[in-house]
KEVO-974980 format. One line per 2 residues: number of its first residue (from 1); their letters; for each residue x, y, z of C-alpha. Coordinates in nm, 4 decimals, always signed. Layout:
# residues N
NUM = a = X/Y/Z; ... .
# end
This chain:
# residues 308
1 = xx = +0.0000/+0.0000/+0.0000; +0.1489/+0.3272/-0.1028 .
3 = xx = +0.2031/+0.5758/+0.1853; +0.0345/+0.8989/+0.1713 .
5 = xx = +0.3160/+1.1564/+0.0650; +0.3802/+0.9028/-0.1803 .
7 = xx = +0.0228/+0.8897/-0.3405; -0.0320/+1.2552/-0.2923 .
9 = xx = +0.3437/+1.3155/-0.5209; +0.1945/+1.0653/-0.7874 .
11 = xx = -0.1264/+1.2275/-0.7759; +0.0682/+1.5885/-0.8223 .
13 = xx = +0.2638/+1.4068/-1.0988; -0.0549/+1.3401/-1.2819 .
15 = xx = -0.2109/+1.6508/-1.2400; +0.0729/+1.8593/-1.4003 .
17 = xx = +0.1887/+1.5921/-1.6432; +0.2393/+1.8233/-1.9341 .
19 = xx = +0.4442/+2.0992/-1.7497; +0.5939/+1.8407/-1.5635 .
21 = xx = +0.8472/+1.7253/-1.8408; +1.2097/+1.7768/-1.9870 .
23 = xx = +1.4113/+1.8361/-2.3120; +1.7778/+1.9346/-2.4207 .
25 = xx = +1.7078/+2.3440/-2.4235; +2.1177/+2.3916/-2.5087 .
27 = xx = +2.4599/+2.3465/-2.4923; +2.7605/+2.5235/-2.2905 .
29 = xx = +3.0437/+2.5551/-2.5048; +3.3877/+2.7247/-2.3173 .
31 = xx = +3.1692/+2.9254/-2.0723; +2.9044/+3.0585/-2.3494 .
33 = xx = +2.5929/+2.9383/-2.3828; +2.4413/+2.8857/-2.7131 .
35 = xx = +2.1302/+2.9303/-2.8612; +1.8119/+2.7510/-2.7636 .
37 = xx = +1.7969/+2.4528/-3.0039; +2.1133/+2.5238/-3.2008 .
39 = xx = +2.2810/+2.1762/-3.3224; +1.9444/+1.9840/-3.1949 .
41 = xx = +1.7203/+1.8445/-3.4170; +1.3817/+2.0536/-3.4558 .
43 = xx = +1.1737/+2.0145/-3.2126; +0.8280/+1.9347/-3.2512 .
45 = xx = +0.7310/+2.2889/-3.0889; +0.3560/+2.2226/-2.9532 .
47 = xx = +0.4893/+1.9187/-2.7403; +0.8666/+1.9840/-2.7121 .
49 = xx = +0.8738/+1.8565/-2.3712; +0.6033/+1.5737/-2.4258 .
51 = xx = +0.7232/+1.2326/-2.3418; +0.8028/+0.9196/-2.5586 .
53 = xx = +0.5469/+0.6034/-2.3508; +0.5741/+0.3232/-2.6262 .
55 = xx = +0.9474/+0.1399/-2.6584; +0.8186/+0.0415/-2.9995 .
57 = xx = +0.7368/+0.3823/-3.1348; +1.0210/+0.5428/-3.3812 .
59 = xx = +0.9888/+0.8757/-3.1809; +1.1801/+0.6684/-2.8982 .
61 = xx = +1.4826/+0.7845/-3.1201; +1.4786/+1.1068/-3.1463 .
63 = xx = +1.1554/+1.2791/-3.0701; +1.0621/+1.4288/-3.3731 .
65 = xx = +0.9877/+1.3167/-3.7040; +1.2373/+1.6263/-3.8315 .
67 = xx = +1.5534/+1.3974/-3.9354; +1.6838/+1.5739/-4.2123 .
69 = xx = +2.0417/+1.6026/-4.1626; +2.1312/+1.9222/-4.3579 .
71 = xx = +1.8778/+2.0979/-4.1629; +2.1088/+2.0966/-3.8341 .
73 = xx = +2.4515/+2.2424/-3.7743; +2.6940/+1.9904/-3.6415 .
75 = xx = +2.8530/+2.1615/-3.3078; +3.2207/+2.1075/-3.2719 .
77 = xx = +3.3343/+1.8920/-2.9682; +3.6702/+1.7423/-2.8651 .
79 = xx = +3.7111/+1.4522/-2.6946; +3.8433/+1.4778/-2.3750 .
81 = xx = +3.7209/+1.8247/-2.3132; +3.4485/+1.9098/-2.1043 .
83 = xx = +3.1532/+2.0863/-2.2874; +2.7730/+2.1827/-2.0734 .
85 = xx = +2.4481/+2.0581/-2.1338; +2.1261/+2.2318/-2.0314 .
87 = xx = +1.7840/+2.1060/-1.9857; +1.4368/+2.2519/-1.9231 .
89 = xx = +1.0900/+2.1585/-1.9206; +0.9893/+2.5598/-2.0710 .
91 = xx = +1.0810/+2.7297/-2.3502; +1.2716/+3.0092/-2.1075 .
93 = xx = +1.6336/+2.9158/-1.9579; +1.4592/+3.0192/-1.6066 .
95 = xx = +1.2647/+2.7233/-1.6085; +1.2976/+2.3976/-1.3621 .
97 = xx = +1.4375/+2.1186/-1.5162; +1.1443/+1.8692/-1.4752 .
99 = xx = +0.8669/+1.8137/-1.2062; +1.0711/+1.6363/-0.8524 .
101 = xx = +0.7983/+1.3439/-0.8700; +0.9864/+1.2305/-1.2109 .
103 = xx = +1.3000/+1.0586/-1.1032; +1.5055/+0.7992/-1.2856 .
105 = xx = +1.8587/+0.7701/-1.5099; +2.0289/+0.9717/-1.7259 .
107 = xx = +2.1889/+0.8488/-2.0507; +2.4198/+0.9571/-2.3767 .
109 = xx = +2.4373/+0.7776/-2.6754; +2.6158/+0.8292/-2.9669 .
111 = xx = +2.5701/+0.6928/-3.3598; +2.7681/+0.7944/-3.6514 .
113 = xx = +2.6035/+1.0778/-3.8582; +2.5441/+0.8525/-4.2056 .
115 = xx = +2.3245/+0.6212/-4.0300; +2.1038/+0.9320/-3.9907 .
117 = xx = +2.0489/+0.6613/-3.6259; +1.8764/+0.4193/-3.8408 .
119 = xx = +2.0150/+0.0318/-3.7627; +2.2054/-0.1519/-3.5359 .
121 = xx = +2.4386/+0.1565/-3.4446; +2.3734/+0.3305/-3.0911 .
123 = xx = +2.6239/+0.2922/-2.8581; +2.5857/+0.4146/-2.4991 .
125 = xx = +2.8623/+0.6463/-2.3038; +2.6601/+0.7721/-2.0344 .
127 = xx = +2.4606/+0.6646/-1.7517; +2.3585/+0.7069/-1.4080 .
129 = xx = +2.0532/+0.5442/-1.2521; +2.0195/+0.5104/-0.8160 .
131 = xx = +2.2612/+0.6272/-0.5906; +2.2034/+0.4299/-0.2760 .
133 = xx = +2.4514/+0.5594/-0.0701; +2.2471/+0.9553/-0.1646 .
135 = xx = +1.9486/+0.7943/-0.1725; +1.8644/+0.9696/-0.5441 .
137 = xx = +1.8327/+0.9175/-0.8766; +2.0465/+1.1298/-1.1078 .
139 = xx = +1.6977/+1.3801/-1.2495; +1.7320/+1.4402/-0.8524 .
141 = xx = +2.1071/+1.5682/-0.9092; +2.0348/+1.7649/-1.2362 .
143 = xx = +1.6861/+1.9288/-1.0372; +1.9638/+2.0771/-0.7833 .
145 = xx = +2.2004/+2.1578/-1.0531; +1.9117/+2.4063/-1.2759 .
147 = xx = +1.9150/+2.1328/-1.5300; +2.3140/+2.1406/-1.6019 .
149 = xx = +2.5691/+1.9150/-1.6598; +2.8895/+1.8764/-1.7866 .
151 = xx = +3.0414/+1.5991/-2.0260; +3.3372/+1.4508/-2.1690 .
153 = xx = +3.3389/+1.2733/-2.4737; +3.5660/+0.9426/-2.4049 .
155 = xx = +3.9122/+1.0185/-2.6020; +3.9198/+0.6689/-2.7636 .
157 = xx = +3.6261/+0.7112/-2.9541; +3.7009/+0.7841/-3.3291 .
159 = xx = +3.6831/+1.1268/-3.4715; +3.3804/+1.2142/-3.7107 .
161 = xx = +2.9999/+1.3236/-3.6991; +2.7903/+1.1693/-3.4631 .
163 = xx = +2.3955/+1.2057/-3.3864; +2.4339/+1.2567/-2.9565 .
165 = xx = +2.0971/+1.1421/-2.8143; +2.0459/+1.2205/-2.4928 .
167 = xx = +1.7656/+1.0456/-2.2697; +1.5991/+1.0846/-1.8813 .
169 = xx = +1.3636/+0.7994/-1.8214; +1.0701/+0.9154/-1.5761 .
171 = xx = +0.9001/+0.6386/-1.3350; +0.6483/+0.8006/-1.1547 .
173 = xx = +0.3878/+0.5677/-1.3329; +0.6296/+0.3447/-1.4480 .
175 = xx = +0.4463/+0.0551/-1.1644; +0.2425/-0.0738/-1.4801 .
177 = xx = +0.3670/-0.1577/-1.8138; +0.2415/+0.0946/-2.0890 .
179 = xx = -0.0154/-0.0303/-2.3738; -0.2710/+0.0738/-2.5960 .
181 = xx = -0.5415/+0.0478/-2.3546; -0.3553/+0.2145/-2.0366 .
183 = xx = -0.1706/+0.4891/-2.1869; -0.1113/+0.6499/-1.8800 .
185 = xx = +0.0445/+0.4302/-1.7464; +0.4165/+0.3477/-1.8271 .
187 = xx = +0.7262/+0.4855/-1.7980; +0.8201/+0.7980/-1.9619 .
189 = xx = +1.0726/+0.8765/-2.1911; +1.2771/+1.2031/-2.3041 .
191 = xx = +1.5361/+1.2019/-2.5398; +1.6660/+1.3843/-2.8207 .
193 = xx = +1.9363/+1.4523/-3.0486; +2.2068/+1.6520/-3.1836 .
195 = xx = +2.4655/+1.7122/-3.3900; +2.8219/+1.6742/-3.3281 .
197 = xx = +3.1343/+1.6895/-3.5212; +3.3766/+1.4985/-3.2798 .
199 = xx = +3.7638/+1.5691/-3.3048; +3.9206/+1.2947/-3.1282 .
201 = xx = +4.2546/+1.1329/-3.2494; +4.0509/+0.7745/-3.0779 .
203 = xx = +3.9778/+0.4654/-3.3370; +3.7225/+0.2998/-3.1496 .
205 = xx = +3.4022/+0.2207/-3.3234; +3.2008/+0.0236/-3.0184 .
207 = xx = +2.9000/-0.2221/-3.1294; +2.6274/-0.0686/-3.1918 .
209 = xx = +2.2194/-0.1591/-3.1065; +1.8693/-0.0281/-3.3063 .
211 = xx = +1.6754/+0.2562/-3.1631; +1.4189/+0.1759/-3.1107 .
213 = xx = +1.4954/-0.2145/-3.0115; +1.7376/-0.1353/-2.6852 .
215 = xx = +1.4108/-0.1286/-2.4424; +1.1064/-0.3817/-2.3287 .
217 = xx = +0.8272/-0.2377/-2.1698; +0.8876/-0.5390/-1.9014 .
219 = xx = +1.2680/-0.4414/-1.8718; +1.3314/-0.4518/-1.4973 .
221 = xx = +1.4745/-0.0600/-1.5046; +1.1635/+0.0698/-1.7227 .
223 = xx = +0.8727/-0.1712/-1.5416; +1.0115/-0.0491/-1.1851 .
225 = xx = +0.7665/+0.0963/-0.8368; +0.8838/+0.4225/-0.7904 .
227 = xx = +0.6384/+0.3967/-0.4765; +0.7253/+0.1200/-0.3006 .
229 = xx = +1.0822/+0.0701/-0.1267; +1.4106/-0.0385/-0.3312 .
231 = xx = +1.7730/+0.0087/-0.2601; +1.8410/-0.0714/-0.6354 .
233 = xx = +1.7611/+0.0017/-1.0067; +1.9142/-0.1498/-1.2705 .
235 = xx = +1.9391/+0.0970/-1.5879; +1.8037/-0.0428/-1.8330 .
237 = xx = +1.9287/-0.0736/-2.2601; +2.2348/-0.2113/-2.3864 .
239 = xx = +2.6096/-0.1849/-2.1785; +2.8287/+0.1002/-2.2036 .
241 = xx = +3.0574/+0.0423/-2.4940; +3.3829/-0.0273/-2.2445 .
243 = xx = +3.1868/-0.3333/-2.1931; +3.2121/-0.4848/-2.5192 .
245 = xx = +3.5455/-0.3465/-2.6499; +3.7106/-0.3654/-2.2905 .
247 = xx = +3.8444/-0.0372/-2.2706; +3.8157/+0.2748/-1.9978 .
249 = xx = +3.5342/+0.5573/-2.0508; +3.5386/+0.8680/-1.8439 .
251 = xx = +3.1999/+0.9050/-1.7056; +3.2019/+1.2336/-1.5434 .
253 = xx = +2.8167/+1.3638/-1.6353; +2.7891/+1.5634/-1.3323 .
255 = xx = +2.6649/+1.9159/-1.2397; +2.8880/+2.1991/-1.3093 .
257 = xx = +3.2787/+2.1734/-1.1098; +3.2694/+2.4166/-0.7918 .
259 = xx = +3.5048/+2.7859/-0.7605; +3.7531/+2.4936/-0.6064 .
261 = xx = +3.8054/+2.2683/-0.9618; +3.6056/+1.9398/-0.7717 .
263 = xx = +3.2825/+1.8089/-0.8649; +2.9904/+1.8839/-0.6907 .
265 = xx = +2.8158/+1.5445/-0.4540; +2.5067/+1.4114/-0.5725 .
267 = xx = +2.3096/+1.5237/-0.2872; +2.4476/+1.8574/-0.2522 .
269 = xx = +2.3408/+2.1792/-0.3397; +2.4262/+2.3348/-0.6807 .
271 = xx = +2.8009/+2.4840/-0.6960; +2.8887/+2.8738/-0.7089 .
273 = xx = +2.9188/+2.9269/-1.1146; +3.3000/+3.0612/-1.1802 .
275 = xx = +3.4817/+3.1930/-1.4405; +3.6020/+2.9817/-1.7492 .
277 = xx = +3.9026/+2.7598/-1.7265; +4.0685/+2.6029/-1.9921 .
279 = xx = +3.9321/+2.2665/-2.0192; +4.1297/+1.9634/-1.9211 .
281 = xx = +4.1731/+1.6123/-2.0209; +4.0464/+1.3701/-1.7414 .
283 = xx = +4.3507/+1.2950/-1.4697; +4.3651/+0.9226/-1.4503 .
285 = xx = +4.2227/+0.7723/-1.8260; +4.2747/+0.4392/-1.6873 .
287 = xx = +4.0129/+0.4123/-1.4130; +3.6596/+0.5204/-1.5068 .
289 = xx = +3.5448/+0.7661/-1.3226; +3.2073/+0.6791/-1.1991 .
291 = xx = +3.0902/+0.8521/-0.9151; +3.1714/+1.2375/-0.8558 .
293 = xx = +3.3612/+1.3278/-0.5068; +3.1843/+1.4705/-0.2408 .
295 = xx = +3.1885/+1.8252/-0.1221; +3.1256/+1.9157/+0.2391 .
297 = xx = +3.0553/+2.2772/+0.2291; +2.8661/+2.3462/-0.0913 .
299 = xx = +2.8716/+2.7169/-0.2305; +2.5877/+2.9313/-0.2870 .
301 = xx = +2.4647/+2.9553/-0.5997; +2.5159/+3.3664/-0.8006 .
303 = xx = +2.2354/+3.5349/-0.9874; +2.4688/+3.5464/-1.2154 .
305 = xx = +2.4363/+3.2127/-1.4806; +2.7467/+3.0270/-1.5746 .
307 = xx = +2.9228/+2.7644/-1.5985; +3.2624/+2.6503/-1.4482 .
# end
């Protein structure tokens, strides 16, 4: 039996379901933002932030039906080198990143440009499900954060265009599976995609897997009680491409660095923006790095928006 904060937050969840969601507003490229939608394929403007319920469905991939290559820019990342990404659930940077009932993973996947993501040919690079040690699942990180994180492309990844599709999975109603008759129920998915050209001196081209194809509604990490209690969550798709080609990936993905150079904890309050640094290449390429360290005395946030 579901307790009563719990059933009024799911209630609340359903009541504000269409403000309630999330989509890749920009990017943060050497401490300037850039423009809302630049290198992202179109959105689909009446429900940008509308979610993606059926595995099956072909807007799983992307979210829109807008997949004409030449109608993006390709944005110009190095691997190695930290870059921002920015989420919303508005059309204005001053809105929340997504409703706090609609918590669940975080993923990046990449798929060379020529494939246009059609086939076997999405590889994953990012993701972060359940923290139990902070009790939170990584939407809860980004919701202190304003929506931003930062990212570094793995360095042995080969150079070239890539589609970048990011993804949140929401599981507020994610206790049933989703169908034609019970549409509302399900879990909820937001991805989308953009543009990269990727300079990276790398030759790695990992396995790749068909979007859509990587989920089952009955997947233990999409069929999952939000409401009930679980010290686990398994995330669900295909395994990070280290897996299959047994090499290291840098998996930073977390809020913005602190004044100090350190990542902020999951469970702490968002960092003091700073000036621009030079970005840096990742200290130990050996040993992933999975989990951010933890900062005791988190600063307070400026008026001011920036990145590190």
């Amino acid at each position: 039996m579901l307790k009563l904060s719990a059933f009024l937050l799911l209630l609340l969840a359903a009541a504000h379901s269409v403000s309630a969601h999330t989509y890749l507003f920009r990017f943060n490229i050497d401490g300037k933002d850039t423009d809302r939608g630049q290198y992202i394929r179109a959105y689909r403007e009446s429900t940008v932030n509308s979610p993606v319920k059926d595995v099956n469905n072909k807007d799983l991939r992307c979210r829109t039906d807008k997949m004409n290559p030449k109608d993006t820019q390709n944005l110009t990342l190095t691997a190695g080198v930290k870059f921002g990404l920015e989420f919303h659930e508005g059309d204005e940077d001053t809105s929340r990143f997504i409703e706090p009932a609609h918590r669940g993973p975080g993923l990046i996947y990449l798929a060379p440009l020529e494939s246009n993501g059609e086939g076997d040919v999405w590889f994953k690079i990012f993701e972060k499900g359940y923290d139990p040690k902070t009790k939170k699942f990584y939407t809860e990180v980004l919701m202190k954060s304003g929506g931003k994180m930062e990212f570094t492309i793995p360095e042995d990844i080969k150079g070239g265009d890539y589609l970048m599709r990011t993804e949140f999975i929401a599981l507020h109603t994610a206790d049933k599976e989703y169908s034609a008759k019970s549409k509302g129920d399900g879990a909820e998915f937001f991805p989308n995609c953009a543009q990269i050209k990727l300079i990276s001196k790398g030759t790695l081209e990992p396995k790749g897997y068909p979007i859509p194809g990587i989920y089952k509604s009955n997947d233990p990490g999409i069929l999952f009680n939000l409401w009930d209690k679980y010290d686990s969550y398994v995330i669900p798709g295909p395994p990070m491409y280290n897996a299959d080609a047994g090499t290291p990936v840098n998996q930073e993905g977390g809020p913005p660095d602190n004044e100090e150079g350190e990542p902020s904890s999951e469970g702490g309050e968002p960092t003091k923006p700073t000036k621009p640094t030079k970005p840096t290449t990742p200290t130990n390429p050996d040993k992933p790095i999975v989990k951010p360290v933890v900062v005791k005395k988190p600063c307070q946030r400026k008026k001011k928006r920036s990145y590190q």
